[in-house]
C-alpha positions as CSV (number, residue, x, y, z in Angstrom):
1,X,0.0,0.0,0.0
2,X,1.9,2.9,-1.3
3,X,0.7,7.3,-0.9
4,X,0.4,8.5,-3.9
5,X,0.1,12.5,-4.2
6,X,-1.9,14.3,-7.5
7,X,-1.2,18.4,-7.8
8,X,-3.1,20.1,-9.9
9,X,-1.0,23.0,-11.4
10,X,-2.2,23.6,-14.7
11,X,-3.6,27.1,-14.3
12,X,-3.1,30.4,-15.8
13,X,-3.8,32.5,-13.0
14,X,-5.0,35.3,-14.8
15,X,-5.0,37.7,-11.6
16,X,-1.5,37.6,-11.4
17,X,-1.1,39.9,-14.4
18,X,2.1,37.8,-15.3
19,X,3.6,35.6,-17.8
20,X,5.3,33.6,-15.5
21,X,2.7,30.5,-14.7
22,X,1.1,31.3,-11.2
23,X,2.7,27.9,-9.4
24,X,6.6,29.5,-10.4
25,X,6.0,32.7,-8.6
26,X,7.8,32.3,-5.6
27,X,7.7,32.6,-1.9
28,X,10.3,32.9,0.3
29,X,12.7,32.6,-2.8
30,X,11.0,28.8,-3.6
31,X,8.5,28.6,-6.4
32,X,5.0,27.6,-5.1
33,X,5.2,24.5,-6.5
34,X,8.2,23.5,-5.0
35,X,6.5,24.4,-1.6
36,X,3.9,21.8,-2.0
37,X,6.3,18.7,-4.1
38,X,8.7,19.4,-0.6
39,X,5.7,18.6,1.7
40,X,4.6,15.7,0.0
41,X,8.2,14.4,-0.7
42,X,8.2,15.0,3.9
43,X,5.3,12.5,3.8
44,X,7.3,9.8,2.1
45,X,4.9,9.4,-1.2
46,X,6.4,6.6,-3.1
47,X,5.0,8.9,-6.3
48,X,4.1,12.6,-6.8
49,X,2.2,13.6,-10.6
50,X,1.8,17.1,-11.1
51,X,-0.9,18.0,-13.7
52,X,0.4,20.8,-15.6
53,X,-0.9,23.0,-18.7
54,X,-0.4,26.7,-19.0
55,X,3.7,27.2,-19.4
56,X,3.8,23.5,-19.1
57,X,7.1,23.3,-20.3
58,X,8.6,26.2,-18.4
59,X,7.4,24.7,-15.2
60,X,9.1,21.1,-16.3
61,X,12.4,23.1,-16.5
62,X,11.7,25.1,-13.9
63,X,11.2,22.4,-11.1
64,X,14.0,20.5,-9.9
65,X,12.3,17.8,-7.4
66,X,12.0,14.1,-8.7
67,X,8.4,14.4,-9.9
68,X,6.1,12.8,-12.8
69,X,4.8,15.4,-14.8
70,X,1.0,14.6,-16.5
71,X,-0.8,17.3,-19.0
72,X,-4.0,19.0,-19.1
73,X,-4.5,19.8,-22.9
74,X,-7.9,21.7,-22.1
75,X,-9.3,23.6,-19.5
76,X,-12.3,21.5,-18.2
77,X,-12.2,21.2,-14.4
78,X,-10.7,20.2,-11.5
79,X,-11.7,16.8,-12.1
80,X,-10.7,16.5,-15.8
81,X,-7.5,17.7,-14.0
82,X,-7.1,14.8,-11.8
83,X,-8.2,12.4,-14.9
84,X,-4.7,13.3,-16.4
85,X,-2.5,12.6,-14.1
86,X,-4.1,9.0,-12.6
87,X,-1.1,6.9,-14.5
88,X,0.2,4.4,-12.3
89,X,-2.2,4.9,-9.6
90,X,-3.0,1.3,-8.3
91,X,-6.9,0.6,-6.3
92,X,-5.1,-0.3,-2.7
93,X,-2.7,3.1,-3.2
94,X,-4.1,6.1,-0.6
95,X,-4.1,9.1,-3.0
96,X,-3.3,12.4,-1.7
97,X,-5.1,15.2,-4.1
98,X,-4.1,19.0,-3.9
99,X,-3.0,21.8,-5.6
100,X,0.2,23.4,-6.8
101,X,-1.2,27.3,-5.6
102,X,-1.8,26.4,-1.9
103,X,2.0,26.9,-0.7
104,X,1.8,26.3,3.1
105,X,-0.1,23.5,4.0
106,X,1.8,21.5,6.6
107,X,3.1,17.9,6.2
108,X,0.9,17.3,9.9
109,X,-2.4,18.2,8.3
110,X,-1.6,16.0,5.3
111,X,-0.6,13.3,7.0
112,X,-4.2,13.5,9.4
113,X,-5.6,13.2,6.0
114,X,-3.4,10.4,5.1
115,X,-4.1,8.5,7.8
116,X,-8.0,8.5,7.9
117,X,-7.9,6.6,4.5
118,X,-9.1,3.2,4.1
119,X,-11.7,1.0,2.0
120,X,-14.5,2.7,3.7
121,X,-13.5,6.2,4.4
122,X,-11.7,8.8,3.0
123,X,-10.6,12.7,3.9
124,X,-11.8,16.1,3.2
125,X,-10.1,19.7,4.3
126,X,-12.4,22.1,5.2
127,X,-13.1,25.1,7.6
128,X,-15.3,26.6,9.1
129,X,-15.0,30.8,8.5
130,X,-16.8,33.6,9.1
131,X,-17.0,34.9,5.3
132,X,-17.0,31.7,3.3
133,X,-17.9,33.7,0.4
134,X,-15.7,31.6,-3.1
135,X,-15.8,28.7,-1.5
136,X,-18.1,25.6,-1.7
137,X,-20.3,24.8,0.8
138,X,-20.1,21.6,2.6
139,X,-23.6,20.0,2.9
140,X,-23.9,17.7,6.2
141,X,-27.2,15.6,6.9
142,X,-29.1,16.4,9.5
143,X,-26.8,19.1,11.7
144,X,-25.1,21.4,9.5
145,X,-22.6,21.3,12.0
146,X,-22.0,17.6,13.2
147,X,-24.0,15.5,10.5
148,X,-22.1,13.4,7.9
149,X,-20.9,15.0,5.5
150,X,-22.9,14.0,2.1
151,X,-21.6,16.6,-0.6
152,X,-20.2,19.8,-1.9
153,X,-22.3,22.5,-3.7
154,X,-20.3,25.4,-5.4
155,X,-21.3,28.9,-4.6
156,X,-22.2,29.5,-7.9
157,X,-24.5,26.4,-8.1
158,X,-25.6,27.0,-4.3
159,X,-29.3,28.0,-2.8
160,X,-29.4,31.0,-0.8
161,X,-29.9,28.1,2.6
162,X,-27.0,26.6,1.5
163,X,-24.9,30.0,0.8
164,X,-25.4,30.7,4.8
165,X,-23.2,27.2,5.9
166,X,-19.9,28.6,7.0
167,X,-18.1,25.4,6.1
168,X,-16.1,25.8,3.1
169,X,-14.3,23.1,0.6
170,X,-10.8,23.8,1.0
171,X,-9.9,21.0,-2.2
172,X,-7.7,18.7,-1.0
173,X,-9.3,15.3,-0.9
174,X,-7.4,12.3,0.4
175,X,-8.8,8.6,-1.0
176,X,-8.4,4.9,-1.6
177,X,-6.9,4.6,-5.4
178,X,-10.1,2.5,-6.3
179,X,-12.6,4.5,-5.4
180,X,-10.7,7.8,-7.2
181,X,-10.5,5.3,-10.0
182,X,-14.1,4.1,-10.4
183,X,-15.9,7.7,-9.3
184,X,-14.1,10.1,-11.7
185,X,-15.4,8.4,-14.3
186,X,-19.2,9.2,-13.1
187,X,-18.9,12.8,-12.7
188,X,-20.2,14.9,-15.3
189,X,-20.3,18.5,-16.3
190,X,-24.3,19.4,-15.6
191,X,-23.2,22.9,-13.9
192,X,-23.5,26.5,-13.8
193,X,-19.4,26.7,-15.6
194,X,-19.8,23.2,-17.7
195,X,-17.2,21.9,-16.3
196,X,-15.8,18.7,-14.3
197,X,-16.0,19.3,-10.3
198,X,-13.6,17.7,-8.3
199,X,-16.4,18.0,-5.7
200,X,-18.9,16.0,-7.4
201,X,-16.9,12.9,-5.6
202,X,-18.1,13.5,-2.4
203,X,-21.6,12.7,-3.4
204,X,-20.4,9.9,-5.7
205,X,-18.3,8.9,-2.7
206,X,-21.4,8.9,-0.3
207,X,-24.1,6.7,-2.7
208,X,-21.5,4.0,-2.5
209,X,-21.4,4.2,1.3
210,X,-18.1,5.8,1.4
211,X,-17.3,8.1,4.7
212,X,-16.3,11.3,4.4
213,X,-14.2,12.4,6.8
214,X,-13.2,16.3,7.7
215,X,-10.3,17.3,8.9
216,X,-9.3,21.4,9.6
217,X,-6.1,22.6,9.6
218,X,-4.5,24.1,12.6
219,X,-4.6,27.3,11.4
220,X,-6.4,29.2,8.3
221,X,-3.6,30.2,6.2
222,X,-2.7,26.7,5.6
223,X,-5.6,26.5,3.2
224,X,-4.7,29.8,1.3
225,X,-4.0,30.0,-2.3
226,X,-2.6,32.4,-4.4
227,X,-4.6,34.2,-7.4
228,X,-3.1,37.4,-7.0
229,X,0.1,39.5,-5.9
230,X,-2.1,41.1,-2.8
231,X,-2.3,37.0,-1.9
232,X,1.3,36.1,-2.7
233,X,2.8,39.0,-0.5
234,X,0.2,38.4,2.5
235,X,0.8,34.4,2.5
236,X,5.0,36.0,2.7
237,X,4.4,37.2,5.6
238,X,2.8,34.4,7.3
239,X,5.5,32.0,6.0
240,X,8.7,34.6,7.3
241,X,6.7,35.2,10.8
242,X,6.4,31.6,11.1
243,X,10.0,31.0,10.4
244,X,10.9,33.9,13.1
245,X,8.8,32.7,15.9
246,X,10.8,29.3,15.3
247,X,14.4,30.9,15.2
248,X,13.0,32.5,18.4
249,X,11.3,29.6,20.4
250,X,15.1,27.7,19.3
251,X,17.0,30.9,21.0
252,X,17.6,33.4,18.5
253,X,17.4,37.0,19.2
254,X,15.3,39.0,16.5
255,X,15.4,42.3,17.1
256,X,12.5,42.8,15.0
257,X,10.8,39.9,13.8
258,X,8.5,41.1,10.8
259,X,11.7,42.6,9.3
260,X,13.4,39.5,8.7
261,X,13.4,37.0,5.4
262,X,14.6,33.6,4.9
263,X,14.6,32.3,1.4
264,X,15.6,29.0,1.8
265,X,17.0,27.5,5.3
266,X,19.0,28.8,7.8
267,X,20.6,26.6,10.9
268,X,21.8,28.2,13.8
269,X,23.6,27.4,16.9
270,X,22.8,29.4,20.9
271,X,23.1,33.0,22.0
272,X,22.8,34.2,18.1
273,X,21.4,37.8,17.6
274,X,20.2,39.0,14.0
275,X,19.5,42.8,14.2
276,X,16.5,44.3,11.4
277,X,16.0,43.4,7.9
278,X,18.5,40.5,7.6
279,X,18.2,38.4,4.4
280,X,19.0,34.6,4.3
281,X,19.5,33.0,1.3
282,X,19.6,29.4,0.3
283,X,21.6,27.6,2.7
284,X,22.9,29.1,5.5
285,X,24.6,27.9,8.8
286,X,25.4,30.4,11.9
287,X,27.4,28.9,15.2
288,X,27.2,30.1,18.9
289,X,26.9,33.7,20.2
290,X,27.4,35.0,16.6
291,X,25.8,38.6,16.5
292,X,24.3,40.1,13.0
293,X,24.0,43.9,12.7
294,X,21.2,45.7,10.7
295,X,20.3,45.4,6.6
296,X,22.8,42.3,5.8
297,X,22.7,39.4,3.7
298,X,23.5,36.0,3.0
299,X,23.8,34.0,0.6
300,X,24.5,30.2,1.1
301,X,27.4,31.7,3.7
302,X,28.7,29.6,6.9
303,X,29.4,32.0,9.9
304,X,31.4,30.7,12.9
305,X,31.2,30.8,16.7
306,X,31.8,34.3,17.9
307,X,31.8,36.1,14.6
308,X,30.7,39.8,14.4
309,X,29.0,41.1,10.8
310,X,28.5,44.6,11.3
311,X,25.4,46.3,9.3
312,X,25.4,46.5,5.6
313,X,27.5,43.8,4.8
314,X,27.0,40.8,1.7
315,X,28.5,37.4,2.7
316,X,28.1,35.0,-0.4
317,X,28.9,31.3,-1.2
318,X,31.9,32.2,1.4
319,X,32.5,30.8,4.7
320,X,33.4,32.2,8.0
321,X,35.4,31.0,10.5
322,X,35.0,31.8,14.4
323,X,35.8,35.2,16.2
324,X,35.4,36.9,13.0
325,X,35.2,40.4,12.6
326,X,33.2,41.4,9.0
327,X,31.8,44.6,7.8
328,X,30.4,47.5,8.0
329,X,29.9,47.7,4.5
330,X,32.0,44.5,3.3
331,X,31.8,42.4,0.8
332,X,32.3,38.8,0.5
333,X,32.1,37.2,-3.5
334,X,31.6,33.4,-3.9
335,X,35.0,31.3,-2.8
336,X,36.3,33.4,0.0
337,X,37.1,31.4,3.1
338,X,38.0,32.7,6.2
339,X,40.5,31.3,9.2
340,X,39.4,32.3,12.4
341,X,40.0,35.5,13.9
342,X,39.7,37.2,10.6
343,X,39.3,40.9,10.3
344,X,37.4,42.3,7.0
345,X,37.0,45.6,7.7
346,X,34.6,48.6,6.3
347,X,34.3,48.7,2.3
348,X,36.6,46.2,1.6
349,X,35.5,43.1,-0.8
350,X,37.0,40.0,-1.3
351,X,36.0,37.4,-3.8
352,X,37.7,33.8,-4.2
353,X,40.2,34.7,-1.3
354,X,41.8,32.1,1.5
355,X,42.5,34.4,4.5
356,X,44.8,32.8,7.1
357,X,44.1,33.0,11.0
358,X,44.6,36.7,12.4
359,X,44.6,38.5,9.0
360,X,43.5,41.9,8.6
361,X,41.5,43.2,5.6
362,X,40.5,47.1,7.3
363,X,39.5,49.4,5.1
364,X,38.6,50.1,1.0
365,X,40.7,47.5,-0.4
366,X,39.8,44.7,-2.9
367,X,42.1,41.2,-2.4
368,X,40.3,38.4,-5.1
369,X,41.9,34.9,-6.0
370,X,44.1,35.3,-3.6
371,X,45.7,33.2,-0.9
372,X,46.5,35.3,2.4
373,X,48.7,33.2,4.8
374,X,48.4,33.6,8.9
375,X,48.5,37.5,10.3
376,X,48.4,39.2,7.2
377,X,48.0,43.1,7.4
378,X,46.8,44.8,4.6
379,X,46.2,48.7,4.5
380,X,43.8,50.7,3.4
381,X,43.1,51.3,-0.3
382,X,45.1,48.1,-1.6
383,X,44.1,46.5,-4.3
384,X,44.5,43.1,-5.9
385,X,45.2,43.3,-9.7
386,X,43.9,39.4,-10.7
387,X,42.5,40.5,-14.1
388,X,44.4,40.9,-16.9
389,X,41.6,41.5,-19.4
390,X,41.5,37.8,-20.3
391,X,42.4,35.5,-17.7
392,X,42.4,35.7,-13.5
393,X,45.7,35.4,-11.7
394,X,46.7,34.3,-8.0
395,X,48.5,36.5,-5.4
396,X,50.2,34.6,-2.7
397,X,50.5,36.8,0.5
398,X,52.8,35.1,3.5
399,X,52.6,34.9,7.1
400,X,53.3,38.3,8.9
401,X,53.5,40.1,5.7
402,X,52.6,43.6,5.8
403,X,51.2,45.4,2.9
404,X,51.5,49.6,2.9
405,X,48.1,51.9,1.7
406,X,47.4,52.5,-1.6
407,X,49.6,49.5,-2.8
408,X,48.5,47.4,-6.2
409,X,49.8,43.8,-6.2
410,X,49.7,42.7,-9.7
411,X,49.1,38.8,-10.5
412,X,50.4,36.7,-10.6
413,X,52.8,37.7,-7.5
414,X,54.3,36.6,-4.3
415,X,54.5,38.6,-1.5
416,X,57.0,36.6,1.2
417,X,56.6,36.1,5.0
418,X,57.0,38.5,6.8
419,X,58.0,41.2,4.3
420,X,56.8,44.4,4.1
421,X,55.9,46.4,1.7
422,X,56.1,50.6,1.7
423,X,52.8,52.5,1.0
424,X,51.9,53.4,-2.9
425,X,53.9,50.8,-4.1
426,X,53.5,48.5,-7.7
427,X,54.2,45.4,-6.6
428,X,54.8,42.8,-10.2
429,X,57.7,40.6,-8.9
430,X,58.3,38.5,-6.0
431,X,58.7,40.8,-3.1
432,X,61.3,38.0,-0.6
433,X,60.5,36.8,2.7
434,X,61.4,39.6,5.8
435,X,62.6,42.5,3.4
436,X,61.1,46.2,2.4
437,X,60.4,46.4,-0.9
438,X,59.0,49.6,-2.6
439,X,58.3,50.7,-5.8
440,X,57.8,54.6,-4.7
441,X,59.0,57.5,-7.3
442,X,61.6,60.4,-6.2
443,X,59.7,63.1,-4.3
444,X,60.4,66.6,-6.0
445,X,59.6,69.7,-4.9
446,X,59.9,72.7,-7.4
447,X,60.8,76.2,-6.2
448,X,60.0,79.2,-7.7
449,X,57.0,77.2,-9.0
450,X,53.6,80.2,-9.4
451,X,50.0,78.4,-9.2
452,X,48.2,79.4,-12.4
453,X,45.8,82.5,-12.1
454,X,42.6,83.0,-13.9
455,X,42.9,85.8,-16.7
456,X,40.4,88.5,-17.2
C-alpha cells in the first residue's frame, strides 16, 4: 500500500497579471510549486504527478524535485485535471489530491488526512470561517454542524440556505486509489461553468457508502492559495513570521521579527542575535553567540562561533570561521574562506580569497583569487590586480606580511613572509621573505613654481 500524491497545477492565473505560470512565482525565494512537491516528498509518497498545462514546459524546467509530470491539454475542471494525471495509480494506493497554488499546508495536516484513509473512508479539508464567500459549501445531513458529510455544492451552483453554511471546501481530498479510479469516471459537467467538479466525488463517494471524513487545519492560512500578488505578499508574511517565531522559540534573538526574510533554510547554533532586515538566502549555517548587525545578507554563507558582521554587509557562497570580525559595508564574492580570527574591515571586498588565521583586511581595499597566509595586514586602499583583461591570476601573501596603503599587487605575484611592503607601491615581482620592498618615485619639490591665475 503505497501514498500517492496528485497536484493540480495547470492554471493560468489570470489575476497575477504575469507571464510567469502562477505555481513558479515564488515565496520565500521557492517557487510555489516547490512548496507543495517538498511537503509531500516530507510525507514519504512513493509517487508525486503534477498535472500541468499553462507554461507547461517552463514549469518542467523550472522544477527541480523528482516528480512525474502529467498534461492537461484543455481547461475542463478540477476533475478532468485529476483524470490526467491517474497513470500508475494502483486501487489499494491512498491518494493524496491538492493543488500546486496552496503553498503552506503542513506535512501534519496532510498526514491526518493520510491516515483516515481506508476502503471505507476517506478525507476532506475544510473550515469553518466567518465569510465563506468563493468557497463551496459543505452539505452535512441532518446538523449542518456535526451530520455526515454528504456533498459539496459550489457557490455559484448553491441555494441561498446553502450559501449561509460557514463550512467551506478547501480541495484537498485524500482517498483509496479504487474508489478515485471508479468515481471520476461518473462525474459529469451538468453545472453552472460546464465543467468537471472535483467536488462532485463526495456525493459519488457517499451513494456508494463511502465516509467522508473532515479534517481542519490548525490554522487558516494553511488553506490559502494564491490568485493574485495582494495573496502572494500576504501568505510572505505568514510563512517569514512563522520562520521567526521558530528561530526565536530555538533561541535566536530577532530584534525585529516582521523585518526578517529567509529564502531557503538557515541553521543556527545558541546565544545568536540578528538585528532588522537581515536576508537569508539558500543555505545558511550560523554557530554560537554570533551577533548580525542591521540590513545584511546572506547567501549560502557559513558563519562561525563568535563572529561579528556589522550592518550592511554581503557574505556569499563564502564561509566564515570563528571570532570573526566582518563589515560595515564588506563584501564577501563566492569562494572566500576565512581562518578564524579574521578581520574584514569597512568597504573592503573580497571574492575567491583564503584568509589565514589573524589577518587583517580594514578598510577600502579589494584582495580576489588570492591566498593570504596567517597574520596578514593589509592597508587601506590596496588593491588586488587578478584580471588581466582575459584570464584571472593568483597573489600569494605570506605569514606576517605587511602590505603599505594605496599598494596594487599585480598577479600573478608573491609577497614573502614576513616582508613588508612601503605604502603606494606597484608590486609585479616577487617581493622575498622579511625584506622592504617599494616601488615609490623620487619626491620633487619645485621652487620658484607660481599656481596658475585665472585671466580677465
Amino acid at each position: 500500500m503505497a501514498i500517492r500524491l496528485i497536484i493540480l497545477a495547470a492554471g493560468k492565473g489570470t489575476r497575477m497579471k504575469s507571464q510567469l505560470p502562477k505555481v513558479l512565482h515564488p515565496l520565500a525565494g521557492t517557487p510555489l510549486l516547490g512548496h507543495v512537491i517538498n511537503t509531500g516528498l516530507s510525507l514519504n509518497a512513493s509517487g508525486i504527478t503534477v498535472v500541468i498545462g499553462h507554461g507547461a514546459e517552463l514549469v518542467r524546467d523550472t522544477i527541480t524535485q523528482d516528480v512525474q509530470w502529467a498534461m492537461q491539454t484543455e481547461q475542463l475542471g478540477t476533475a478532468h485535471a485529476v483524470m490526467q494525471g491517474l497513470e500508475g495509480i494502483q486501487d489499494d494506493d491512498t491518494v493524496l489530491l491538492t493543488y500546486g497554488d496552496v503553498p503552506l499546508t503542513r506535512a501534519s495536516t496532510y498526514q491526518r488526512m493520510l491516515d483516515v484513509v481506508s476502503d471505507e473512508r476517506m478525507g476532506l479539508l475544510t473550515l469553518r470561517m466567518d465569510d465563506p464567500t468563493g468557497y463551496g459549501r459543505i452539505i452535512r445531513a441532518d446538523n449542518p454542524d456535526t451530520g455526515p458529510i454528504v456533498g459539496i455544492v459550489e457557490q455559484k451552483d448553491a441555494t441561498p440556505e446553502q450559501l449561509a453554511i460557514n463550512e467551506g471546501n478547501c480541495g484537498v481530498i485524500s482517498i483509496r486509489g479504487k474508489w478515485l479510479l471508479s468515481l471520476l469516471k461518473q462525474i459529469g459537467n451538468d453545472n453552472a461553468q460546464g465543467e468537471y467538479y472535483l467536488t462532485d466525488l463526495i456525493g459519488l463517494a457517499v451513494e456508494n457508502n463511502v465516509t467522508v471524513e473532515a479534517i481542519h487545519p490548525e490554522d487558516a492560512w494553511e488553506t490559502d492559495g494564491v490568485n493574485s500578488r495582494v495573496q502572494l505578499a500576504m501568505l510572505e508574511r505568514v510563512h517569514q513570521a512563522n520562520q521567526a517565531q521558530a528561530l526565536m522559540e530555538g533561541g535566536v534573538t530577532l530584534h525585529d521579527p516582521s523585518r526578517l526574510d529567509i529564502r531557503g533554510s538557515l541553521a543556527h547554533g545558541t546565544d545568536v542575535s540578528i538585528d532588522i532586515n537581515a536576508v537569508f538566502i539558500g543555505s545558511c549555517k550560523i554557530g554560537n553567540n554570533v551577533t548580525i548587525g542591521p540590513n545584511c545578507t546572506f547567501i549560502n554563507a557559513t558563519i562561525g562561533d563568535g563572529t561579528t558582521v556589522q550592518a550592511n554587509s554581503v557574505v556569499e557562497d563564502s564561509v566564515i570561521g570563528e571570532n570573526g570580525d566582518i563589515g560595515p559595508y564588506a563584501r564577501l564574492r563566492p569562494g572566500c574562506e576565512l581562518a578564524n580570527n579574521v578581520k574584514i574591515g569597512n568597504f573592503v571586498e573580497a571574492k575567491k580569497a583564503v584568509i589565514g588565521n589573524g589577518s587583517k583586511v580594514n578598510h577600502l581595499s579589494y584582495v580576489g583569487d588570492a591566498e593570504l597566509a596567517e597574520n596578514v595586514n593589509v592597508g587601506a586602499g590596496t588593491i588586488t590586480c587578478n584580471y588581466d583583461g582575459v584570464n584571472k591570476h593568483k597573489t600569494i601573501i605570506g605569514s606576517g606580511a605587511f602590505i603599505g596603503s594605496n599598494t596594487a599587487l599585480v598577479a600573478p605575484v608573491t609577497v614573502g613572509a614576513d616582508a613588508t611592503i612601503g605604502a603606494g607601491s606597484t608590486i609585479a615581482k616577487q617581493a622575498p621573505d622579511g625584506q622592504l620592498t617599494i616601488t615609490r618615485a623620487k619626491q620633487t619639490t619645485i621652487e620658484g613654481w607660481q599656481r596658475p591665475t585665472k585671466k580677465n
